[in-house]
Backbone as CSV, one residue per row, in Angstrom:
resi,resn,N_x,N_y,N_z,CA_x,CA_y,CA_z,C_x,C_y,C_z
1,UNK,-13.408,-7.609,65.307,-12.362,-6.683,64.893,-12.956,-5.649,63.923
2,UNK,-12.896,-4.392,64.298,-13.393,-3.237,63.401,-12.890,-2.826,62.146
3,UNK,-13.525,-3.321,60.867,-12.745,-3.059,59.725,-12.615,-1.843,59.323
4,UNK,-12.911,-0.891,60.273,-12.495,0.326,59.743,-10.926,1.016,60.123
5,UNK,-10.341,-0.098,61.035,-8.896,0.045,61.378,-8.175,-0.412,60.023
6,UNK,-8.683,-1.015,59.484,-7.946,-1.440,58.390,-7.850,-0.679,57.103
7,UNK,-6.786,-0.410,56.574,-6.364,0.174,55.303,-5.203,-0.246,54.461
8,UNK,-5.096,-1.609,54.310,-3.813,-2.134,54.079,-4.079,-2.464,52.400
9,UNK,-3.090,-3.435,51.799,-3.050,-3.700,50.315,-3.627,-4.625,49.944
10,UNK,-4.042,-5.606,51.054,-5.115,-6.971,50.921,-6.315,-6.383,50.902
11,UNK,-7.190,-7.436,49.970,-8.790,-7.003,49.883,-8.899,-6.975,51.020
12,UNK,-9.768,-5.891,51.836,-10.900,-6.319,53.354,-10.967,-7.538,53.282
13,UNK,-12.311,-7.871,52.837,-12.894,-8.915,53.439,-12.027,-10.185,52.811
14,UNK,-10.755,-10.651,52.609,-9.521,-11.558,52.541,-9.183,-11.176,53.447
15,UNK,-8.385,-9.890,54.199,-7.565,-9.817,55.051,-8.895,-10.397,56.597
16,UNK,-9.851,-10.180,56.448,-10.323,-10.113,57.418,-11.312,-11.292,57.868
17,UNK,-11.579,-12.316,56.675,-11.949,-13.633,56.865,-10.578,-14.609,57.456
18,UNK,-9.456,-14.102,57.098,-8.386,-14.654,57.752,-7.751,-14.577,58.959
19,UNK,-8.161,-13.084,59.303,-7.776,-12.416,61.019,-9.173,-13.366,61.739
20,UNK,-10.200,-13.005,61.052,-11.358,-13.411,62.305,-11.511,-14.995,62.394
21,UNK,-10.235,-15.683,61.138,-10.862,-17.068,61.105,-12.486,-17.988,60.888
22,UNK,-12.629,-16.687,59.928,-13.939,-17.008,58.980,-14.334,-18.489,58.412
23,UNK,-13.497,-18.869,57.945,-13.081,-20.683,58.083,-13.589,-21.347,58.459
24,UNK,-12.510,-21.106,59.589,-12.405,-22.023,61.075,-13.513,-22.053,62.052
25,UNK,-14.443,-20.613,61.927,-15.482,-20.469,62.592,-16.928,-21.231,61.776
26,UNK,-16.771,-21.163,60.704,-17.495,-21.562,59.676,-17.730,-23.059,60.518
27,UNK,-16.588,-24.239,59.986,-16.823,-25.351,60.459,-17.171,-25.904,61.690
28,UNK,-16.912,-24.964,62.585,-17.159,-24.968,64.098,-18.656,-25.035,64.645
29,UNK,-19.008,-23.889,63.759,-20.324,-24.099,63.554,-21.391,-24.906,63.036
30,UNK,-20.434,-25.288,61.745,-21.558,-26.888,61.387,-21.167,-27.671,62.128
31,UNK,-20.314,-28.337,62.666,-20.062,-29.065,63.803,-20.969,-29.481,64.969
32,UNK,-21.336,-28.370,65.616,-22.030,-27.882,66.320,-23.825,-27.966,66.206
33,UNK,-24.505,-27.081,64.930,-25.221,-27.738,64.512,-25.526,-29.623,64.498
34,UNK,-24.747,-30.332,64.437,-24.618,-31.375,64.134,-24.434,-32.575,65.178
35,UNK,-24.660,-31.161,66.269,-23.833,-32.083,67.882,-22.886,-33.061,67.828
36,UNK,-21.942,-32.767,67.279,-20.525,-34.018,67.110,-19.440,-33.052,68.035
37,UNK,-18.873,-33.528,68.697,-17.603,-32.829,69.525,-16.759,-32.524,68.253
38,UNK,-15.851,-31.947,68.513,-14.639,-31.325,67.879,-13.014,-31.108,68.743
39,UNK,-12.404,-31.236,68.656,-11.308,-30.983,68.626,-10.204,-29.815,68.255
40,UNK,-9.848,-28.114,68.460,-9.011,-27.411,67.833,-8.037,-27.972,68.813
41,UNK,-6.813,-27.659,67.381,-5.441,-27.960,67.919,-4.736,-26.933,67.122
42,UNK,-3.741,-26.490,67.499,-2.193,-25.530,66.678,-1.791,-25.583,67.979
43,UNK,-0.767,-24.008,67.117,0.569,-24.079,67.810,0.123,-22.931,69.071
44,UNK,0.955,-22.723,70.498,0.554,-21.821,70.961,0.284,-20.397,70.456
45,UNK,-0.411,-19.688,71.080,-0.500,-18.303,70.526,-1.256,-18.180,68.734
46,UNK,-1.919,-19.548,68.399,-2.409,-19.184,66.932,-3.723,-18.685,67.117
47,UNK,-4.464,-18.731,68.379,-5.543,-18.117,67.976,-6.792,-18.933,69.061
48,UNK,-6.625,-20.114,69.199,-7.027,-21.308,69.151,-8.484,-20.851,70.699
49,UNK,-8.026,-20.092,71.441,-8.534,-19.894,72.945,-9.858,-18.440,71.671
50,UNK,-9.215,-17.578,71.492,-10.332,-16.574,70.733,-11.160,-16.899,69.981
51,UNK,-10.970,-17.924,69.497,-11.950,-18.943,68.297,-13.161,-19.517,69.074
52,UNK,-12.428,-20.112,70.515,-13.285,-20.845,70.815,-14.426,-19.670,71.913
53,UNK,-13.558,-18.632,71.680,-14.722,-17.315,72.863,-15.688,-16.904,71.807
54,UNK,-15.106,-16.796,70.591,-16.185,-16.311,69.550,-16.731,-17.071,69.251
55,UNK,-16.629,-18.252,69.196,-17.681,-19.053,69.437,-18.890,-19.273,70.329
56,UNK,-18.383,-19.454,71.750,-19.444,-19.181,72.572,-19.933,-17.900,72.801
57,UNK,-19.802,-17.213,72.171,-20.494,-15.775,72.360,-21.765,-15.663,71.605
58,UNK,-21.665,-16.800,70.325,-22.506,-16.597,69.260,-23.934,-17.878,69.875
59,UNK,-23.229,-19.026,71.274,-24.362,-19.534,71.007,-25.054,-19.503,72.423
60,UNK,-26.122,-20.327,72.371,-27.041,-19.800,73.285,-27.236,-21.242,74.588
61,UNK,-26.651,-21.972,73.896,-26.598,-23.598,74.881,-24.981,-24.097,74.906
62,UNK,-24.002,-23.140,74.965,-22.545,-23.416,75.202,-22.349,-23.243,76.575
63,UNK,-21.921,-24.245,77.048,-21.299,-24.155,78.918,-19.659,-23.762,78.540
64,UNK,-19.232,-22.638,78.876,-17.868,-22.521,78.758,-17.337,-22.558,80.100
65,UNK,-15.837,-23.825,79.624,-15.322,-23.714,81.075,-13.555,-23.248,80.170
66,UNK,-13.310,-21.693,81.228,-12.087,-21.472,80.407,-10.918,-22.354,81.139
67,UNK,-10.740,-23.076,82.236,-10.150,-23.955,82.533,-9.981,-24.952,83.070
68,UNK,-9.517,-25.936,82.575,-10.477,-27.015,83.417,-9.045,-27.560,84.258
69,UNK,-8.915,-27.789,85.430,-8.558,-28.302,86.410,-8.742,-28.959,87.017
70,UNK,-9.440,-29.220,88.291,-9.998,-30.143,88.952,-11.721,-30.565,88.690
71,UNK,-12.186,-31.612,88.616,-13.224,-31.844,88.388,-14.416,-31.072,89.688
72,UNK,-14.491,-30.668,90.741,-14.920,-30.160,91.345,-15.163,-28.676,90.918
73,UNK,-13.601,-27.923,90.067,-14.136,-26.579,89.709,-14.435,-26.669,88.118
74,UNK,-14.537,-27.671,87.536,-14.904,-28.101,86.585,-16.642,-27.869,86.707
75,UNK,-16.850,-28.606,87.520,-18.266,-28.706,88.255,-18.632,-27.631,87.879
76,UNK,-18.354,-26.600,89.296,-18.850,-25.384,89.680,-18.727,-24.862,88.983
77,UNK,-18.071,-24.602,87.533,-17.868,-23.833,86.608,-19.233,-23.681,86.017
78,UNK,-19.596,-25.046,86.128,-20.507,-25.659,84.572,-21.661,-24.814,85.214
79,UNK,-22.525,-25.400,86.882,-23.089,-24.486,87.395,-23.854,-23.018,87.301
80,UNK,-22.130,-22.634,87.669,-22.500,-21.201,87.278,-22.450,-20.632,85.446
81,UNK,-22.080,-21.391,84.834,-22.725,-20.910,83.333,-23.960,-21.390,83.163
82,UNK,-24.979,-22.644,83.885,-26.412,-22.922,83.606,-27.006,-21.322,84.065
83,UNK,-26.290,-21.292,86.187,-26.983,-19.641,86.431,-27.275,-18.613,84.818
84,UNK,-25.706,-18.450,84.050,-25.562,-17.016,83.422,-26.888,-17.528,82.516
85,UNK,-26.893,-18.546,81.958,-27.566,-18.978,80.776,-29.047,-18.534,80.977
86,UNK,-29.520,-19.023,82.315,-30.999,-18.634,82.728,-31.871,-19.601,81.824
87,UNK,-31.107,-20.771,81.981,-32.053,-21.646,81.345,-33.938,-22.194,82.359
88,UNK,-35.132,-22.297,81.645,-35.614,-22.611,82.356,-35.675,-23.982,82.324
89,UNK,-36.991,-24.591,83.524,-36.287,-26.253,83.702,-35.403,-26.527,84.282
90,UNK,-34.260,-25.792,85.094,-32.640,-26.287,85.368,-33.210,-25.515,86.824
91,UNK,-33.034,-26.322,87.677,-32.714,-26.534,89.545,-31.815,-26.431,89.380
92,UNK,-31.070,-25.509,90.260,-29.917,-24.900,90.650,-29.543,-24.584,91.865
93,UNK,-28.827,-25.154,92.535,-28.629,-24.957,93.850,-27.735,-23.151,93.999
94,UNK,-28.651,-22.610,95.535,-28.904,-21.070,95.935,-27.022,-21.180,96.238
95,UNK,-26.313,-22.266,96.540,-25.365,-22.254,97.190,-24.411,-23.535,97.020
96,UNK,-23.807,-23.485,95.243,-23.361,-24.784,95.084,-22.395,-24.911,96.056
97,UNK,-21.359,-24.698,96.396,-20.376,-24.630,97.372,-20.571,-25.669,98.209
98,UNK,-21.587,-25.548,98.654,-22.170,-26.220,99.688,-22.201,-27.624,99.563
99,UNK,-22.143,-28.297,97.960,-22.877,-29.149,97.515,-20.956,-29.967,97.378
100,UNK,-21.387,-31.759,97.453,-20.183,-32.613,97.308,-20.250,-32.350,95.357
101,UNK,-19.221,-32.857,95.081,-18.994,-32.928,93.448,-19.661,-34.249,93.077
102,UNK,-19.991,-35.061,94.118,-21.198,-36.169,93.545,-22.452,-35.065,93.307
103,UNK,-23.166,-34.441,94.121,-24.237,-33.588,94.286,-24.021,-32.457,92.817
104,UNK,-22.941,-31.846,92.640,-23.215,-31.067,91.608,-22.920,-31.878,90.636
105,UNK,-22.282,-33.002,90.021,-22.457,-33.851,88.890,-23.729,-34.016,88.850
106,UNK,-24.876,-34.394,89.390,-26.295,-34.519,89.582,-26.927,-33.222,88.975
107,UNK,-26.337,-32.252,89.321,-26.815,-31.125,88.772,-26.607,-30.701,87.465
108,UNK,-25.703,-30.887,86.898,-25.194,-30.797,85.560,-25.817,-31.616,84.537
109,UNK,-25.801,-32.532,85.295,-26.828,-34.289,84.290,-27.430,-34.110,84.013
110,UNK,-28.752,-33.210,85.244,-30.091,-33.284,84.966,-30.003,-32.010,84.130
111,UNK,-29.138,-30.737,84.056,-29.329,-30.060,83.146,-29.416,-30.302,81.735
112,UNK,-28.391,-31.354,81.503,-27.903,-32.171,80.551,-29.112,-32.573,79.446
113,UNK,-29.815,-33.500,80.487,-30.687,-34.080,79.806,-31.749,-32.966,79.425
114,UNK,-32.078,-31.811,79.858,-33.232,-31.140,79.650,-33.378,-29.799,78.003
115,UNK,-32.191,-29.787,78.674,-31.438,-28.591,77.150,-30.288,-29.572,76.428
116,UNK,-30.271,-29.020,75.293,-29.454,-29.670,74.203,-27.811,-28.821,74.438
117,UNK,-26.835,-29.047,75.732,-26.320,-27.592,76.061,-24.709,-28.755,75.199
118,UNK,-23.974,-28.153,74.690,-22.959,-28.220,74.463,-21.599,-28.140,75.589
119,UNK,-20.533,-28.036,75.763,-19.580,-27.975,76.161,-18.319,-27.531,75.873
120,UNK,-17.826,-26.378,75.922,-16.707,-25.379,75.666,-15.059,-25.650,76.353
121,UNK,-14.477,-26.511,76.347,-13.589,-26.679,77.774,-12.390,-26.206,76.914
122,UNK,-11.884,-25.201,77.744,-10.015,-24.584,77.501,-9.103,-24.815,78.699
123,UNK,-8.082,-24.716,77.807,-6.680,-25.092,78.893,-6.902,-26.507,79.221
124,UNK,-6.933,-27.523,78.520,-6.978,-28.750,79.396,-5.336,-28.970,79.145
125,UNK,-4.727,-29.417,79.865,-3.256,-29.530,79.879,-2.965,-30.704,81.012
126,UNK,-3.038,-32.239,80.014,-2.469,-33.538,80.838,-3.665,-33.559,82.160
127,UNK,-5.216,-33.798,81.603,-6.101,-34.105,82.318,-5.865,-35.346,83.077
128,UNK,-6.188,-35.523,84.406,-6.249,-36.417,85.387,-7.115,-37.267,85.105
129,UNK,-6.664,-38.861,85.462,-7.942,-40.052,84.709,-9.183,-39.070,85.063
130,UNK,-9.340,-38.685,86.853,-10.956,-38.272,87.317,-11.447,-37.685,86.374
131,UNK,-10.564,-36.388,85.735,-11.467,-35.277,84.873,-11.840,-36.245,83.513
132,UNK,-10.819,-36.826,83.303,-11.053,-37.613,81.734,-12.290,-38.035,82.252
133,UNK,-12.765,-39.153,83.362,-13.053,-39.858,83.535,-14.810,-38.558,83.355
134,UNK,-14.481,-37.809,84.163,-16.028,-36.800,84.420,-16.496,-36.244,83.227
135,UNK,-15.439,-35.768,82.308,-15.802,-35.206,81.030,-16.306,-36.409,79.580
136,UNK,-15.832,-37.811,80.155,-17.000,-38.902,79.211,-18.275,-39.116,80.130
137,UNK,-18.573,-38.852,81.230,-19.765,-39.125,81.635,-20.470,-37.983,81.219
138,UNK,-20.107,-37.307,81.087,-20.739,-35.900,80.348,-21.199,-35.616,79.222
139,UNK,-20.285,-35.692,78.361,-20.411,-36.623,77.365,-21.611,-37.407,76.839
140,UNK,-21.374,-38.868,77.686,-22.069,-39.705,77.671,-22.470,-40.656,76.356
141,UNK,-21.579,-40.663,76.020,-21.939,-41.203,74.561,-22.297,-40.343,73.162
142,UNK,-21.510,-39.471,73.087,-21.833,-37.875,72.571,-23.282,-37.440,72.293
143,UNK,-24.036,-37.895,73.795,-25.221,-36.710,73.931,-25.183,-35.391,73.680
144,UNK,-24.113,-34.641,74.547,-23.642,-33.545,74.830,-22.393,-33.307,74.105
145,UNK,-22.278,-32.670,73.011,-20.695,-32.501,72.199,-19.866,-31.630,73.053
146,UNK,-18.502,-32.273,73.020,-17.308,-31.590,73.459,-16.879,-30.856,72.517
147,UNK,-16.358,-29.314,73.125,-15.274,-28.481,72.346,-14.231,-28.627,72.877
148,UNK,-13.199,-28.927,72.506,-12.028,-28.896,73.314,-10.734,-28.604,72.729
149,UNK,-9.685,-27.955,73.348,-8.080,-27.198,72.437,-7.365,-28.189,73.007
150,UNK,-6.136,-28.677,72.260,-4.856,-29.262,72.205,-4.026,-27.864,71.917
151,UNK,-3.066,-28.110,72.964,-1.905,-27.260,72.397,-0.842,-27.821,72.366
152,UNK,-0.841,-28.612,72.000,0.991,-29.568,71.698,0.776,-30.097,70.316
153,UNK,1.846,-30.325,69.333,1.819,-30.864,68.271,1.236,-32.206,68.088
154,UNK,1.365,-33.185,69.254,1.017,-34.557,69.295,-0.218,-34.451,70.249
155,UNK,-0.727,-33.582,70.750,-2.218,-33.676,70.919,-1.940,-34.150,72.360
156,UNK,-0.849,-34.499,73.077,-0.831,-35.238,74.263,-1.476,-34.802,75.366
157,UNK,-1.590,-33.265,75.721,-2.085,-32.420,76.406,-3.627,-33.509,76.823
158,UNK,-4.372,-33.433,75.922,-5.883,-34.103,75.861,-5.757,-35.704,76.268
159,UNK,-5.242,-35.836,76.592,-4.299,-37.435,77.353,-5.616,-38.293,76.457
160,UNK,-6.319,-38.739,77.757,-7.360,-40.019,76.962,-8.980,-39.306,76.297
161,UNK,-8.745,-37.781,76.421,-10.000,-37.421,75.430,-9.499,-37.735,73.822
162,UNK,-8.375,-38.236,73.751,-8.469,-38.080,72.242,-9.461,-38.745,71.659
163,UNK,-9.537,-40.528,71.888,-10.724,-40.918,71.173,-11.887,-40.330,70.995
164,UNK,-11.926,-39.904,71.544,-13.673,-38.904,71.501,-13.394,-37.834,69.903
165,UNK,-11.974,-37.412,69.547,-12.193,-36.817,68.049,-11.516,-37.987,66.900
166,UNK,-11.634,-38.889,67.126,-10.413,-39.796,66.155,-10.693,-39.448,65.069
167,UNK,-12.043,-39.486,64.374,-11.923,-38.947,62.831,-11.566,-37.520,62.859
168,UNK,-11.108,-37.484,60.989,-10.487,-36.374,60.972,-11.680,-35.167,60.978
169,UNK,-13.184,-35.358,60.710,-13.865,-34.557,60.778,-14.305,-33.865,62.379
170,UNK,-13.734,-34.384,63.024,-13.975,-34.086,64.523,-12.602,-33.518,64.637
171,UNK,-11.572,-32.774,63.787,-10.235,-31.708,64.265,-10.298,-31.046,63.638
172,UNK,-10.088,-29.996,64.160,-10.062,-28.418,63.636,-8.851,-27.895,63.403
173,UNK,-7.695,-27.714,62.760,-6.683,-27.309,62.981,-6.828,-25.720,62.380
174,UNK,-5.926,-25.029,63.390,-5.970,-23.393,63.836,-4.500,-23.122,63.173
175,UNK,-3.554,-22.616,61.669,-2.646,-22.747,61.696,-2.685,-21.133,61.541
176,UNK,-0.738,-21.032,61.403,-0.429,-19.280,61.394,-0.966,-18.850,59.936
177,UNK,-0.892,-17.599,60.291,-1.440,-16.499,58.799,-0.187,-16.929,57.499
178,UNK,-0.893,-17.186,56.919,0.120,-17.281,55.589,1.136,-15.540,55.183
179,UNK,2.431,-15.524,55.072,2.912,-14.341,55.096,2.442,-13.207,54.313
180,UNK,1.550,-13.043,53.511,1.102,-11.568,52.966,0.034,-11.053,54.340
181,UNK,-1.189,-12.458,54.844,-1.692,-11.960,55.462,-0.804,-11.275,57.234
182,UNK,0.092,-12.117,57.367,1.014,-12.001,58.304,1.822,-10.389,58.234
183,UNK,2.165,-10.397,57.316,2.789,-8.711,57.262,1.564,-7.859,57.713
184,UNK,0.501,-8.059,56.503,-0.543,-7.058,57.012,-0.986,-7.094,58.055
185,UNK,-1.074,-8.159,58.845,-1.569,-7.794,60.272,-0.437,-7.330,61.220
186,UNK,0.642,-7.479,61.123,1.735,-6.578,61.811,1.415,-5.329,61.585
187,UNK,1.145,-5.226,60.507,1.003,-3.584,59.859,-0.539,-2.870,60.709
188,UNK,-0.981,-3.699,60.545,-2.744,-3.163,61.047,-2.273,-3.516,62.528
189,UNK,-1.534,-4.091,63.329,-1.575,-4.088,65.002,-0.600,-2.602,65.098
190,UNK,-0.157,-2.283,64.326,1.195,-1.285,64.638,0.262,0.047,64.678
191,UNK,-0.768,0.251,63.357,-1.435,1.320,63.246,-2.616,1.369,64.504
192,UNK,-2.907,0.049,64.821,-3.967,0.347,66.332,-3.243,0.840,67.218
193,UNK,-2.137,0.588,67.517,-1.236,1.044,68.935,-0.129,2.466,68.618
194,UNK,-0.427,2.722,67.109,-0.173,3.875,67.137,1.335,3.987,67.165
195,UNK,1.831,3.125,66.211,3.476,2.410,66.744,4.044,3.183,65.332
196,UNK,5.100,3.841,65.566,5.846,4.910,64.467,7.476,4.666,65.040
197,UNK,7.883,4.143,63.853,9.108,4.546,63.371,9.763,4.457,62.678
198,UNK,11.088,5.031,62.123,11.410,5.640,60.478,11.733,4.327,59.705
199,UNK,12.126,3.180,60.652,12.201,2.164,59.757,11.023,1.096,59.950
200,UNK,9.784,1.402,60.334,8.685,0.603,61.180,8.683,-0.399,59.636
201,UNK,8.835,-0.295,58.663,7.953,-1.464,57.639,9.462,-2.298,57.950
202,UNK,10.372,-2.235,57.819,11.408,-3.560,58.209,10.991,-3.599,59.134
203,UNK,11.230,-3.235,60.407,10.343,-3.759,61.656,9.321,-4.536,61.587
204,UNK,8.651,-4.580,60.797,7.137,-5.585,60.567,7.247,-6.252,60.020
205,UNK,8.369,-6.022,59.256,8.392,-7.459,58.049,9.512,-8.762,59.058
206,UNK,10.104,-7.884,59.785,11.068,-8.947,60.583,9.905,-9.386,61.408
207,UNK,8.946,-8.708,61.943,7.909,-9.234,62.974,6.917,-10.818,62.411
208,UNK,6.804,-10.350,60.958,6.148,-10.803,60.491,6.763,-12.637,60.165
209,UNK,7.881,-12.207,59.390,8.995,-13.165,59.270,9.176,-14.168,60.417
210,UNK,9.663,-13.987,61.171,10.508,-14.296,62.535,9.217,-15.021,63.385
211,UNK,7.751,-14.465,63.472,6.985,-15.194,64.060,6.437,-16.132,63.252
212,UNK,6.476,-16.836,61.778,6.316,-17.663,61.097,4.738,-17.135,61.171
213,UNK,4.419,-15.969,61.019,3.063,-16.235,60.782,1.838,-16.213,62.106
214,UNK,2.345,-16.138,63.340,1.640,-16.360,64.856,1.634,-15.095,64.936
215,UNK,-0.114,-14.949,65.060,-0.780,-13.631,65.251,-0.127,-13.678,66.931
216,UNK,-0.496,-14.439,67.883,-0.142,-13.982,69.117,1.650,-13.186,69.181
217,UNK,2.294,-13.842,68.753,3.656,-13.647,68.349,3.525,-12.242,68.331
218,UNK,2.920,-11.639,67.104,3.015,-10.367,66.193,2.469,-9.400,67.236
219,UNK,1.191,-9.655,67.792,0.812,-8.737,68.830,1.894,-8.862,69.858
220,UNK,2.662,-9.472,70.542,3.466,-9.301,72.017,4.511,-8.350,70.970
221,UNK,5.533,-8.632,70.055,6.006,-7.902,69.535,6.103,-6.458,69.112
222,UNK,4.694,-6.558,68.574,4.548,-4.906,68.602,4.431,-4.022,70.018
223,UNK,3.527,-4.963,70.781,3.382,-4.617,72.107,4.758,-3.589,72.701
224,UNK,6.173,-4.780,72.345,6.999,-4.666,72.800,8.039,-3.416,72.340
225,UNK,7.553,-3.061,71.113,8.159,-2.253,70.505,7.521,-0.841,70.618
226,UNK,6.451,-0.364,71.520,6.551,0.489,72.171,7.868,1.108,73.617
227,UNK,8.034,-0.011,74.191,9.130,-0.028,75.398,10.122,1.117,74.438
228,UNK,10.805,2.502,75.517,11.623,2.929,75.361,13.271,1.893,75.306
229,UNK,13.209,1.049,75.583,14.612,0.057,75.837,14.928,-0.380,74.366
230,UNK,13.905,0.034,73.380,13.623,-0.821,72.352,13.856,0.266,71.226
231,UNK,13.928,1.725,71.415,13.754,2.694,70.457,15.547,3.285,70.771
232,UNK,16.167,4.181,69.747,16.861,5.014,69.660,16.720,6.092,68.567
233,UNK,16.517,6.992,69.302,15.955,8.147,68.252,14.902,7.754,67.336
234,UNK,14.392,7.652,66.206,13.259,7.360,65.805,12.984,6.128,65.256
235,UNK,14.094,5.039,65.714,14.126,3.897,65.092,13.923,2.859,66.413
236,UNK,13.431,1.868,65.860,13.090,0.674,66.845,14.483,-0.425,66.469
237,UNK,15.163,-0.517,67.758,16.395,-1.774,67.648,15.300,-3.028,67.848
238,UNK,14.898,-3.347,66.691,14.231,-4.549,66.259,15.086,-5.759,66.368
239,UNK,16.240,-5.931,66.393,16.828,-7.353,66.203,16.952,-7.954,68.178
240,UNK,16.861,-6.789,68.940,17.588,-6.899,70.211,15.603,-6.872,70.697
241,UNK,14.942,-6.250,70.176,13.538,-6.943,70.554,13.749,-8.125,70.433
242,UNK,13.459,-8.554,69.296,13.786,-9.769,69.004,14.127,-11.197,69.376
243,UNK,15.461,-10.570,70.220,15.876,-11.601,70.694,16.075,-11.685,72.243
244,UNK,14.979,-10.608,72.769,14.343,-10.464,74.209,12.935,-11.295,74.260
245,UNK,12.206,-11.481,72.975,11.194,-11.601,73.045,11.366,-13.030,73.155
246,UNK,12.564,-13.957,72.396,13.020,-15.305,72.312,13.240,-15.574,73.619
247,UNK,13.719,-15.001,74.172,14.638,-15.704,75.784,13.704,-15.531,76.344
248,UNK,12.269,-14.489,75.876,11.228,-14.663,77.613,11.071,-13.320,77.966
249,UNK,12.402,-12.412,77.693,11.763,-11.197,78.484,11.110,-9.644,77.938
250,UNK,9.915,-9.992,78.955,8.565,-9.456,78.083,8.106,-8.592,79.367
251,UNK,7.330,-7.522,79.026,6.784,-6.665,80.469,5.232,-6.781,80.104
């Protein structure tokens, strides 16, 4: 995020160790260092999926799979991030496709064992025993550390990966912006999109308010408060956003 968008009443670098999750990235990283899996969990929309991209952007032995579904495209996922990685040492089949999901588990293993590669997995949502079952052989006794998001309050989503974070040093929790930083980033998404109107600071402060703090929240909101359906004359009908944005309807 470019701090030169920013001009608000919070120090910079406060407002902006808190937007980028300076923190949260912090520990992620010793984590990591440390090859121990981890665990992020919050609420939807806190952040939790961007944390874990800025993360793998920064390292150089992360397999990111942004969703994991079936253990077969689980597979092929992993695959084709050894391809992007260009690791050497790693046989790679010209044409995984081709290959059974016994055959590319083989492939992944032996990558496994050769590089010290980590594991990135998003969207897991009420994994199937198989995948549970593929992602501890992977694993393997935390050779290979898991990253992995919960998005439900009770973690249920991650069905039987939970043991793999039981201590508390293996969870990451991703929560909303505390409200000063929460206004200001309403305020700083409004000035990127270039969002004007005569009552825009109540507008932000209800944005701010009303989403308890959920950056995702604050961005669809403002988003939304461009829509002509949403303006009359130079004012934004903020309460009737509002309570479009509650029921679902969003463009």
């Amino acid at each position: 995020m470019p701090e030169q968008a920013y001009n608000g009443n919070i120090e910079p670098q406060i407002f902006f160790a808190a937007v980028e999750r300076t923190e949260e990235m912090a520990r992620l990283r010793a984590q990591a260092e440390k090859r121990k899996s981890l665990l992020i969990f919050g609420p939807e929309a806190v952040g939790k999926t961007r944390l874990l991209q800025a993360f793998v952007k920064t390292q150089s032995l992360a397999l990111f799979v942004p969703r994991v579904e079936s253990p077969r495209e689980v597979l092929l996922t992993l695959v084709a991030e050894l391809r992007r990685l260009g690791k050497p040492r790693v046989d790679l089949p010209a044409n995984p496709e081709s290959l059974s999901s016994s055959g590319l588990k083989g492939v992944v293993q032996r990558a496994l064992e050769v590089h010290p590669f980590s594991l990135a997995l998003d969207h897991l949502s009420g994994p199937s025993r198989v995948v549970t079952g593929l992602i501890k052989d992977l694993n393997y006794f935390d050779r290979t550390p898991v990253i992995f998001v919960a998005r439900t309050p009770h973690m249920e989503d991650i069905g039987a990966l939970l043991p793999m974070c039981a201590r508390s040093s293996e969870r990451l929790a991703i929560k909303e912006f505390a409200p000063p930083i929460a206004l200001e980033f309403a305020r700083w998404e409004a000035r990127k999109s270039d969002l004007w109107a005569s009552n825009l600071d109540e507008v932000l402060r209800l944005f701010a308010d009303s989403s308890k703090g959920n950056p995702g929240c604050i961005m669809q909101m403002v988003k939304m408060a461009h829509f002509p359906r949403y303006r009359v004359g130079d004012q934004i009908k903020s309460h009737v956003l509002y309570l479009d944005y509650r029921m679902g309807r969003r463009e």
